[in-house]
The first five atom37 places (N, CA, C, CB, O) and aatype in JSON, in Angstrom:
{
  "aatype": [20, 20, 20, 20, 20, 20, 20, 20, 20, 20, 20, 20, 20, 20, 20, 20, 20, 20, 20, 20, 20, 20, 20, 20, 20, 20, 20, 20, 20, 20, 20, 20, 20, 20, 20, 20, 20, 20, 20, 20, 20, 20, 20, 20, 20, 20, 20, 20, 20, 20, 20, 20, 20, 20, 20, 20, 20, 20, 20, 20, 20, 20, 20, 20, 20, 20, 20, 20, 20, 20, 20, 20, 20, 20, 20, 20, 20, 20, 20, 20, 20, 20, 20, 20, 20, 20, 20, 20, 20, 20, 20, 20, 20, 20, 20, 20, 20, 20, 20, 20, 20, 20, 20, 20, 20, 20, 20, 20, 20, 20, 20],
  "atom_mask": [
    [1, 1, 1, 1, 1],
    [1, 1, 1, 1, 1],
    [1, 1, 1, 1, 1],
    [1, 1, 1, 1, 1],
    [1, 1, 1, 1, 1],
    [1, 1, 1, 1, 1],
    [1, 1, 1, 1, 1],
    [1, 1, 1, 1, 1],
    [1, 1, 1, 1, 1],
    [1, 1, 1, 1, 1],
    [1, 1, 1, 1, 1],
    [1, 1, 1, 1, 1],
    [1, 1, 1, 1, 1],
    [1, 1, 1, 1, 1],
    [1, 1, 1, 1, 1],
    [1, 1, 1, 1, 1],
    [1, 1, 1, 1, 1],
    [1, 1, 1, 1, 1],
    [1, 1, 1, 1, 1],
    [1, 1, 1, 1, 1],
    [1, 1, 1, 1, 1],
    [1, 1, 1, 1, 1],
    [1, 1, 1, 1, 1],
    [1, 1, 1, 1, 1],
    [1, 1, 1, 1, 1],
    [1, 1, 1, 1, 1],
    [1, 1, 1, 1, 1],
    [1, 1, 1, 1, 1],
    [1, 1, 1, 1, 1],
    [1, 1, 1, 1, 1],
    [1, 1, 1, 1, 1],
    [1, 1, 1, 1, 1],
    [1, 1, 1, 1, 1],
    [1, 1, 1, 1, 1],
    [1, 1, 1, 1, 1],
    [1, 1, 1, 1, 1],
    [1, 1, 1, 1, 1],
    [1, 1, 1, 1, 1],
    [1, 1, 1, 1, 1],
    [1, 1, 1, 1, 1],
    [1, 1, 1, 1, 1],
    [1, 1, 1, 1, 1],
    [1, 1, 1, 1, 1],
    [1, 1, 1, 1, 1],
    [1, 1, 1, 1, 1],
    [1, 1, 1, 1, 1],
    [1, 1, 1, 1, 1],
    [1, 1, 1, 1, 1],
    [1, 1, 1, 1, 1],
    [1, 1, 1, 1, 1],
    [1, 1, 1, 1, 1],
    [1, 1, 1, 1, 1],
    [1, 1, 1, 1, 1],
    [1, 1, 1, 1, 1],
    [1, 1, 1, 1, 1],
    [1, 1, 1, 1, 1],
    [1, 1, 1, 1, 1],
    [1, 1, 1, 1, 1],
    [1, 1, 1, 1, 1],
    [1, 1, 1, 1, 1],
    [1, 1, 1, 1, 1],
    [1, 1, 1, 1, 1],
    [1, 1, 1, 1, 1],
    [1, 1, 1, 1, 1],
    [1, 1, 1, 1, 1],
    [1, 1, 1, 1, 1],
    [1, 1, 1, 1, 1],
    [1, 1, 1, 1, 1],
    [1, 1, 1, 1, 1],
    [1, 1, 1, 1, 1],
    [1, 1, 1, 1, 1],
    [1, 1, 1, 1, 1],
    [1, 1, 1, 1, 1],
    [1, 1, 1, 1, 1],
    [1, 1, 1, 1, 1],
    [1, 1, 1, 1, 1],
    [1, 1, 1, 1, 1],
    [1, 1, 1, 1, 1],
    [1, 1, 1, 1, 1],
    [1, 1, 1, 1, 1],
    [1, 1, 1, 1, 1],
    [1, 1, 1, 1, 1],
    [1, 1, 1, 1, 1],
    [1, 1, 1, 1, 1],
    [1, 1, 1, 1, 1],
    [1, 1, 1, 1, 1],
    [1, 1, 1, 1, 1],
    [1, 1, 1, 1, 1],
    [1, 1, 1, 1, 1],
    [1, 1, 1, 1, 1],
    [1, 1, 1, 1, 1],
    [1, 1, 1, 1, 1],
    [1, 1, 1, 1, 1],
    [1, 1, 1, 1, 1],
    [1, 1, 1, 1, 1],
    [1, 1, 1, 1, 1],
    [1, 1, 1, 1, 1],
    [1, 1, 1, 1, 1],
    [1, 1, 1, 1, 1],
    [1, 1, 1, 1, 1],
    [1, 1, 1, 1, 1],
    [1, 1, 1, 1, 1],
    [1, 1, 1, 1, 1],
    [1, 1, 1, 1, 1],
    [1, 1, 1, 1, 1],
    [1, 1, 1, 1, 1],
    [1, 1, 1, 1, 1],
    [1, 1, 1, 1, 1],
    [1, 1, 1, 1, 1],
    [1, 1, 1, 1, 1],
    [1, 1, 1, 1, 1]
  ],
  "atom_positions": [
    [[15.84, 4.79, 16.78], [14.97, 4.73, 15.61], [14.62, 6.16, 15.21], [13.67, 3.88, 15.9], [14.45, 7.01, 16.08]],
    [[14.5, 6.45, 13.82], [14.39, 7.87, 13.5], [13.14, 8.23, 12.85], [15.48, 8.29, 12.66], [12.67, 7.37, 12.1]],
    [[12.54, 9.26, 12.96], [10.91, 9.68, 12.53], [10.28, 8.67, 11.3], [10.89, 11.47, 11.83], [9.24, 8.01, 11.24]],
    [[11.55, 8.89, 10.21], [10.95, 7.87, 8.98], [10.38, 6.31, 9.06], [12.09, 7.69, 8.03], [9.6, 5.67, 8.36]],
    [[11.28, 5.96, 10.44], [10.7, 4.15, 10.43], [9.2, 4.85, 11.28], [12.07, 2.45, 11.79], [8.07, 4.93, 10.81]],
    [[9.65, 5.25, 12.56], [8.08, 5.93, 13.44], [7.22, 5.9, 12.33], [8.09, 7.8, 14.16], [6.33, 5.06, 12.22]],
    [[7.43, 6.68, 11.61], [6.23, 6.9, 10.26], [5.77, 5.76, 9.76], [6.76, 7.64, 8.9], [4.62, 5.73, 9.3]],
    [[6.7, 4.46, 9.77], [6.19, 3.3, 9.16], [5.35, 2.52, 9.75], [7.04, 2.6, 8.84], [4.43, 1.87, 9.24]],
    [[5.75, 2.61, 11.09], [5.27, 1.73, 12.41], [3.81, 2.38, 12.86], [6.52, 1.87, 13.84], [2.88, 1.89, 13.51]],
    [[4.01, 3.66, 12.25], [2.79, 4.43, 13.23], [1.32, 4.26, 11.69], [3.48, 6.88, 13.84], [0.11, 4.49, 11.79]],
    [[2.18, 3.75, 10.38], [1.54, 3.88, 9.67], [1.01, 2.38, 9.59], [2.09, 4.57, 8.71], [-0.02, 2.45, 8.92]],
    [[1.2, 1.27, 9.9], [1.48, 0.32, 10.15], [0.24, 0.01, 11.54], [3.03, 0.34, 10.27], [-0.52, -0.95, 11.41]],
    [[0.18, 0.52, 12.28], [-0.74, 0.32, 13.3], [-2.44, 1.05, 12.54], [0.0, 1.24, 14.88], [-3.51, 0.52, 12.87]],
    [[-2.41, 2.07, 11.7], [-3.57, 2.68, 11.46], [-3.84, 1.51, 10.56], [-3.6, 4.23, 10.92], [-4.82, 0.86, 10.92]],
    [[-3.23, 1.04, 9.45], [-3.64, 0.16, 8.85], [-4.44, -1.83, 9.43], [-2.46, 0.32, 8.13], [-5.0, -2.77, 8.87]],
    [[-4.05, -1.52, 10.56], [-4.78, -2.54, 11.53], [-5.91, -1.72, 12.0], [-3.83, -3.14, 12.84], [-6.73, -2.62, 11.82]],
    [[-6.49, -0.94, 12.36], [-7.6, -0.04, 12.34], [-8.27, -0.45, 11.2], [-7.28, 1.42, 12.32], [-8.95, -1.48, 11.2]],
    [[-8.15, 0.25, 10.24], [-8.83, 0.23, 8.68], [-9.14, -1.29, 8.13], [-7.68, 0.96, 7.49], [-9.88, -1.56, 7.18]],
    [[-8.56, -2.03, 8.8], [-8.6, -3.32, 7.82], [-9.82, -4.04, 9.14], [-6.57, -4.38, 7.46], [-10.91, -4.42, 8.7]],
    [[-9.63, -4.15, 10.36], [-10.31, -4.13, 11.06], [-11.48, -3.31, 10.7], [-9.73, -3.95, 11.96], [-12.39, -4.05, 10.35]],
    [[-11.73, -2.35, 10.66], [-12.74, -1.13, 10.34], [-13.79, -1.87, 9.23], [-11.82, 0.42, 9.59], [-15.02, -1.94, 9.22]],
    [[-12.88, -2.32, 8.42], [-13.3, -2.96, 6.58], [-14.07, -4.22, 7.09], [-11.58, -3.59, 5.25], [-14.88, -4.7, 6.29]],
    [[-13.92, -4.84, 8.32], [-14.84, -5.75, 8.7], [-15.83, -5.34, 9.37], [-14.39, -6.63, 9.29], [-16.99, -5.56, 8.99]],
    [[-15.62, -4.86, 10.18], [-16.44, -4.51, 11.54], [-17.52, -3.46, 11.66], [-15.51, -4.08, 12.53], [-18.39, -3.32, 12.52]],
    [[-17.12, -2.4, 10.03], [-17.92, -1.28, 10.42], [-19.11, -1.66, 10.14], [-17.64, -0.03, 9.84], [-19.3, -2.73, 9.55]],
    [[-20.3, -0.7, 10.57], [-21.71, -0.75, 10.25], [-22.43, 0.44, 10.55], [-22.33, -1.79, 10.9], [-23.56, 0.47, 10.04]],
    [[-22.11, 1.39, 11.2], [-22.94, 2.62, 10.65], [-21.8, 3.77, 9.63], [-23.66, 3.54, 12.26], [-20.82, 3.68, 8.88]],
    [[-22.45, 4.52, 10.05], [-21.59, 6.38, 9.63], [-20.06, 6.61, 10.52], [-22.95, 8.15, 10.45], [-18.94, 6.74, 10.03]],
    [[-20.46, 6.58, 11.94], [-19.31, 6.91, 12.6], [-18.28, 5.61, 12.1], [-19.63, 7.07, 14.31], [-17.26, 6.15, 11.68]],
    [[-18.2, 4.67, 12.03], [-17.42, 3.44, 12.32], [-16.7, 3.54, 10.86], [-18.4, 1.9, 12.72], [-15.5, 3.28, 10.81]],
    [[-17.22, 3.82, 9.98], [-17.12, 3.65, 8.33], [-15.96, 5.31, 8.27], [-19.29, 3.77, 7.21], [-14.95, 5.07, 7.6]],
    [[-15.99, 6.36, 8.67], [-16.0, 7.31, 8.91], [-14.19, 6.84, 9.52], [-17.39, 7.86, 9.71], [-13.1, 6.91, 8.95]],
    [[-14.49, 6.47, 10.62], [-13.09, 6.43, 11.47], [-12.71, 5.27, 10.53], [-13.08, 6.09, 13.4], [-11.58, 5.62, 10.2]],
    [[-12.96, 3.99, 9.83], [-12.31, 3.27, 8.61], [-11.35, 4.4, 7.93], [-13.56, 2.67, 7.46], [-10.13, 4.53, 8.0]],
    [[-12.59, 5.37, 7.06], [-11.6, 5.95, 6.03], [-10.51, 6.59, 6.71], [-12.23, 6.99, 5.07], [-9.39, 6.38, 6.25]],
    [[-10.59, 7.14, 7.47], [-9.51, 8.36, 8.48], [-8.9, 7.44, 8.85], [-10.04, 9.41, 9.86], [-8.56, 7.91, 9.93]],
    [[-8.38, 6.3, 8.82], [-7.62, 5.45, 8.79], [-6.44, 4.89, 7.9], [-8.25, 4.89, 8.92], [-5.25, 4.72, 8.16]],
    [[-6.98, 4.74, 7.1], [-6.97, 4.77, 5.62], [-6.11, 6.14, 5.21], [-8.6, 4.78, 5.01], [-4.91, 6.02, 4.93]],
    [[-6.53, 6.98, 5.19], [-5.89, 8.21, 4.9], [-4.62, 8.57, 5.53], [-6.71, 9.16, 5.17], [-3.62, 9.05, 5.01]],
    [[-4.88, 8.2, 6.89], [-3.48, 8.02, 7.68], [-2.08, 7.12, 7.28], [-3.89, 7.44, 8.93], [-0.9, 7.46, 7.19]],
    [[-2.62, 6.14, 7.12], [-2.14, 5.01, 7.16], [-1.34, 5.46, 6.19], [-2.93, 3.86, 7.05], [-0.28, 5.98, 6.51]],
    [[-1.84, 5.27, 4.4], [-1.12, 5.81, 2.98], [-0.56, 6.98, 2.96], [-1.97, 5.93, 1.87], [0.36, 7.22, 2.19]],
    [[-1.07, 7.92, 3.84], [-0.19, 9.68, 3.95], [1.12, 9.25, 4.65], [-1.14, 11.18, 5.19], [2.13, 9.76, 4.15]],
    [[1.28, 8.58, 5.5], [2.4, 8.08, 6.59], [3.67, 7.08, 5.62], [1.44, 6.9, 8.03], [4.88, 7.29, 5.57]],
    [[2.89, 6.02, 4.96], [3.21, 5.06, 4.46], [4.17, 6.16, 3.24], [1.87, 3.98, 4.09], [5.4, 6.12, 3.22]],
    [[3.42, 7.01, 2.38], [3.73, 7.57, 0.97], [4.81, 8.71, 1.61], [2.19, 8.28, -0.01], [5.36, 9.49, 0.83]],
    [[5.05, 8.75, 2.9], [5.9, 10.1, 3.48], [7.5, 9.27, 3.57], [5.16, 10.83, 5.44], [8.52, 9.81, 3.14]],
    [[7.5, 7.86, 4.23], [8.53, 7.4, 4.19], [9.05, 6.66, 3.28], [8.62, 7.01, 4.97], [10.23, 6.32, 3.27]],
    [[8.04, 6.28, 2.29], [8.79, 6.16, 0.66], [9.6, 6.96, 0.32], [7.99, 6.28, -0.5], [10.65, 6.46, -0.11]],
    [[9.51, 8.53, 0.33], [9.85, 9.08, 0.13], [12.01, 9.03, 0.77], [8.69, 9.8, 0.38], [12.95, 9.66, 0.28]],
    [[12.01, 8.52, 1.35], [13.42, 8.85, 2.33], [13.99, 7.14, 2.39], [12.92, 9.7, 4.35], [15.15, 6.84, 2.65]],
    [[12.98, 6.26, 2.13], [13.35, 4.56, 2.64], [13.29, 3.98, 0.94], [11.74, 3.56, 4.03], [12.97, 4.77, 0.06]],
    [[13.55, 2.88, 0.69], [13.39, 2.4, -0.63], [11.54, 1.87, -0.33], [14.78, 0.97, -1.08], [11.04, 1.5, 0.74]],
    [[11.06, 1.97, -1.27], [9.29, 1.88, -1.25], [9.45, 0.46, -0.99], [8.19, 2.33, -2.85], [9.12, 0.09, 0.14]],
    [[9.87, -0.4, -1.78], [10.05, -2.31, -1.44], [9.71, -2.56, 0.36], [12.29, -3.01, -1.81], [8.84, -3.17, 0.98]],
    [[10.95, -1.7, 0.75], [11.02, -2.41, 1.96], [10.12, -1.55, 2.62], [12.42, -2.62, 2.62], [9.5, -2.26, 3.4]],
    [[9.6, -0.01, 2.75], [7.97, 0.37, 3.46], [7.46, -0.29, 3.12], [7.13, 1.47, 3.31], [7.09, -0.84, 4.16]],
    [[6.73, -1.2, 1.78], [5.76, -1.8, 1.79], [6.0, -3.12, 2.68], [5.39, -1.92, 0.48], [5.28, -3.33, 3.65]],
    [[6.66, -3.7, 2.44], [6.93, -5.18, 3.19], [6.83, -5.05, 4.42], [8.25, -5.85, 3.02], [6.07, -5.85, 4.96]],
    [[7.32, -4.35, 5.02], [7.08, -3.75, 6.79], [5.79, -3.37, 6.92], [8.0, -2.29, 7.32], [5.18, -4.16, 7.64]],
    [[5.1, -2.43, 6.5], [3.76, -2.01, 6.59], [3.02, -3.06, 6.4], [3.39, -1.02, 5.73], [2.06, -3.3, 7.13]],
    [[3.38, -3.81, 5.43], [2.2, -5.01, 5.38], [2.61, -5.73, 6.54], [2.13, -6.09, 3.94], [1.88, -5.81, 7.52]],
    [[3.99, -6.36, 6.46], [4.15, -7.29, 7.4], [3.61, -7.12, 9.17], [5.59, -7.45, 7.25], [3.28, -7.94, 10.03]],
    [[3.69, -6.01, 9.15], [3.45, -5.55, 10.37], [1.69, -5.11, 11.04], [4.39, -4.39, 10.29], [1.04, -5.07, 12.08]],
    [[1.6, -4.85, 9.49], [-0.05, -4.62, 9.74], [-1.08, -6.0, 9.48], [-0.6, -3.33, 8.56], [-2.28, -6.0, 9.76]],
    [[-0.33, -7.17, 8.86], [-0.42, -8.44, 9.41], [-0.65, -8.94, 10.31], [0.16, -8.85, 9.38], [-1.72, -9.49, 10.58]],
    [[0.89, -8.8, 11.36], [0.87, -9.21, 12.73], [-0.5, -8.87, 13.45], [2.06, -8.55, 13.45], [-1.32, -9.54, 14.08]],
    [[-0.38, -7.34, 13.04], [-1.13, -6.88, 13.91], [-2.77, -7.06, 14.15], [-0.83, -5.8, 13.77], [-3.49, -7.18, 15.13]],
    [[-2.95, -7.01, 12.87], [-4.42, -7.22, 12.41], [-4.9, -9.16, 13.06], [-4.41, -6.98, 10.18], [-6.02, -9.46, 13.46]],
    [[-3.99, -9.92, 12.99], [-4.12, -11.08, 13.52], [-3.97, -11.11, 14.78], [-3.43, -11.87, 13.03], [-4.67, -11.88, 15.44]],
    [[-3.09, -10.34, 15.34], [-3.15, -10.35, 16.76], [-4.58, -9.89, 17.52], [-2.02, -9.44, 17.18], [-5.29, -10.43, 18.38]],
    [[-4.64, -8.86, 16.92], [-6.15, -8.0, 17.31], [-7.62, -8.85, 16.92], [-6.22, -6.38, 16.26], [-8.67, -8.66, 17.52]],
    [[-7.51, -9.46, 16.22], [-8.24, -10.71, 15.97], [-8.51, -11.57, 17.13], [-7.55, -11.5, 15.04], [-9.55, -11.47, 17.79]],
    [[-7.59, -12.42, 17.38], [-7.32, -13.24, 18.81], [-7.78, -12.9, 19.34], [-6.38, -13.43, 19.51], [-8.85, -13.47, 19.57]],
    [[-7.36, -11.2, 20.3], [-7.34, -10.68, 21.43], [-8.73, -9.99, 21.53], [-6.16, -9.84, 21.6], [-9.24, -9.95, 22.65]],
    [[-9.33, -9.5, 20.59], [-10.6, -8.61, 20.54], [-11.5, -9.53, 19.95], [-10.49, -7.2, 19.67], [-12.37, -9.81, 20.79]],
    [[-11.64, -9.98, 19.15], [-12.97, -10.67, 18.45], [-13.09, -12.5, 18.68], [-12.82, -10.31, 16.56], [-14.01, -13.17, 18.21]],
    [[-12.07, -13.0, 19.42], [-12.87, -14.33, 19.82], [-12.17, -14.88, 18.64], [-14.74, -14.4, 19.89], [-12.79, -15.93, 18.45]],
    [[-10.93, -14.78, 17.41], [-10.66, -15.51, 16.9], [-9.59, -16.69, 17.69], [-10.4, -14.85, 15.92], [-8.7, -16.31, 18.45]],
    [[-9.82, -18.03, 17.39], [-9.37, -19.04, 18.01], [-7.66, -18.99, 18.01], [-10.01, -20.26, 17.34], [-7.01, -18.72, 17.0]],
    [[-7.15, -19.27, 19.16], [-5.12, -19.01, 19.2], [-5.23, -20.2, 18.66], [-3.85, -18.84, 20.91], [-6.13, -21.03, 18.81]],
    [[-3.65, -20.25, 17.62], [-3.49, -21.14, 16.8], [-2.0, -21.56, 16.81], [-3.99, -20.72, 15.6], [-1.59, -21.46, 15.65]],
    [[-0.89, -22.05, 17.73], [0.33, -22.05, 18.07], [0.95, -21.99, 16.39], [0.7, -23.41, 19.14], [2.05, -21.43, 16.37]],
    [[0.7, -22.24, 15.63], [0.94, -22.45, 13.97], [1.33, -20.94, 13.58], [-0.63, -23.06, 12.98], [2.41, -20.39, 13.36]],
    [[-0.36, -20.4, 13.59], [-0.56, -18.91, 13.06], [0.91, -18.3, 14.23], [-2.66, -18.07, 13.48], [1.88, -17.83, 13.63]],
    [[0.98, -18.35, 15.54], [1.72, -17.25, 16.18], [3.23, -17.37, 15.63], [1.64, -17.38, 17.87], [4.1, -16.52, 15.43]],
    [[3.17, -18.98, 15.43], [4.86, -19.19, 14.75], [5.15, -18.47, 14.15], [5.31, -20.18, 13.95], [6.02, -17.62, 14.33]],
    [[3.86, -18.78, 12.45], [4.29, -18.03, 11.34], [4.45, -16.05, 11.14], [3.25, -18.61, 10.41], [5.03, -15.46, 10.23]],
    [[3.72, -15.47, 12.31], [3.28, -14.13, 12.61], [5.01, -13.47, 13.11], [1.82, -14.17, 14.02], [5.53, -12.36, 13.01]],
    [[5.48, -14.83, 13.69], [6.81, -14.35, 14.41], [8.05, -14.27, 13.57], [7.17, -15.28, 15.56], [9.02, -13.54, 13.78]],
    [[7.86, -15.38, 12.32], [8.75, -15.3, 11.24], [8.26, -14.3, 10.73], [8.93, -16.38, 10.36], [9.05, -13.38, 10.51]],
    [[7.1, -14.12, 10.42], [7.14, -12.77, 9.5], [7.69, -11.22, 10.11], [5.55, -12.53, 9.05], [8.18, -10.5, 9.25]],
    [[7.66, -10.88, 10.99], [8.0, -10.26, 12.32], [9.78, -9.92, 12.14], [7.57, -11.5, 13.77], [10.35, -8.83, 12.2]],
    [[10.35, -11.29, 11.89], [11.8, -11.64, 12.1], [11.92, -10.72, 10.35], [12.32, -13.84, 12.36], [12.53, -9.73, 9.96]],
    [[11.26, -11.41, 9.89], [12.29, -10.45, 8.22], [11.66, -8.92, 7.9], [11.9, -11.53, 6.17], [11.97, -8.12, 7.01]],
    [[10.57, -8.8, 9.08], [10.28, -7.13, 9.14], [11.13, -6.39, 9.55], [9.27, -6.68, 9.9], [11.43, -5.24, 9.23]],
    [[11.76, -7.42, 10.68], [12.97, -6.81, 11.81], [14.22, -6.32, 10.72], [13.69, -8.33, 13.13], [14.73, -5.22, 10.49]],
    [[14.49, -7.83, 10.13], [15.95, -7.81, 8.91], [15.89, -6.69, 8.28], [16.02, -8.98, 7.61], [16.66, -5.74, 8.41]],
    [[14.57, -6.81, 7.26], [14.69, -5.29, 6.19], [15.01, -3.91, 7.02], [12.99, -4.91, 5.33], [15.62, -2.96, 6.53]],
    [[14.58, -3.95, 8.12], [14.42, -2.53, 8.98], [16.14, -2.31, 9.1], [13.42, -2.71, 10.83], [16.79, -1.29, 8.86]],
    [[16.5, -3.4, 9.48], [18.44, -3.76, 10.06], [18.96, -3.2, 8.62], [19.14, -6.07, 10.43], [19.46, -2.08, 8.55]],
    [[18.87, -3.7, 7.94], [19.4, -3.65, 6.28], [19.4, -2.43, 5.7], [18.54, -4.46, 5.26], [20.37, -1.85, 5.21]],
    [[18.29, -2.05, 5.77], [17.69, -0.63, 4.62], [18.49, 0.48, 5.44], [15.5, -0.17, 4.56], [18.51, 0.55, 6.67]],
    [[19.02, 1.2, 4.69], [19.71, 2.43, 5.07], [18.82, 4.0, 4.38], [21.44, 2.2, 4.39], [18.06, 3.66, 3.47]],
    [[18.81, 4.87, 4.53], [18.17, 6.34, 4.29], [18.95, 6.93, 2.91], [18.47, 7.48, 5.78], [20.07, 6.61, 2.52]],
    [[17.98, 7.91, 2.28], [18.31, 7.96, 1.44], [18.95, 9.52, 1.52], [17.39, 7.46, 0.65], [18.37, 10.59, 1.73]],
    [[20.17, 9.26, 1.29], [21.0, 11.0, 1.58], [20.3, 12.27, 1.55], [22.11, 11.4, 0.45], [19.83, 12.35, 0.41]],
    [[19.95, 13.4, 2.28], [20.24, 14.72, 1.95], [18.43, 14.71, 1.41], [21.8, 15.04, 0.66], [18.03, 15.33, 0.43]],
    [[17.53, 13.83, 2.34], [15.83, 13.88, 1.95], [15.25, 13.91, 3.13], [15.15, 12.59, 1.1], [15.53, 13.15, 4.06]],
    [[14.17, 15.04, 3.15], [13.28, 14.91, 4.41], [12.27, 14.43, 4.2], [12.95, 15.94, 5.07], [11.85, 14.56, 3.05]],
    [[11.48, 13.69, 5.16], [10.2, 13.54, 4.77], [9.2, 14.61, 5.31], [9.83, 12.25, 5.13], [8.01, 14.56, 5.01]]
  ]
}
């Protein structure tokens, strides 16, 4: 795997932070590490647009910051396991996987 997907994946995990954050925060510090999240997340996300077709960063980033944000749900806050939700988390998962298989780089661009 080469820096540009890293960039997606790594942008992709901050955005489970932030969206988490968008619930959970309640003072200065918490609201604080939200935005710096946030900032990460779209600087990372807007770096491998640059080199990937934008369609498929977005679909991965979401899809993935989906999973994730639901997983972290479950596992951290007491939301109820739902054999349904994990199905559908795993199909979505499967055509994050495809686009990643599919999408090829865009010649002679760094990010």
């Amino acid at each position: 795997m080469n820096t540009t997907w890293v960039k997606v994946f790594v942008a992709a995990l901050f955005e489970v932070f932030w969206v988490i954050g968008l619930k959970h925060a309640d003072d200065f510090w918490t609201w604080g590490g939200t935005v710096i999240a946030i900032i990460i997340s779209f600087y990372l996300m807007i770096m491998a647009g640059r080199v990937l077709p934008v369609g498929t960063v977005y679909a991965v980033f979401v899809g993935m910051g989906t999973a994730g944000t639901v997983i972290s749900e479950i596992i951290f806050f007491g939301e109820p396991f739902q054999l349904e939700k994990i199905l559908f988390i795993l199909l979505l998962l499967i055509g994050v996987i495809g686009l990643k298989v599919v999408t090829k780089e865009k010649e002679g661009v760094d990010a």
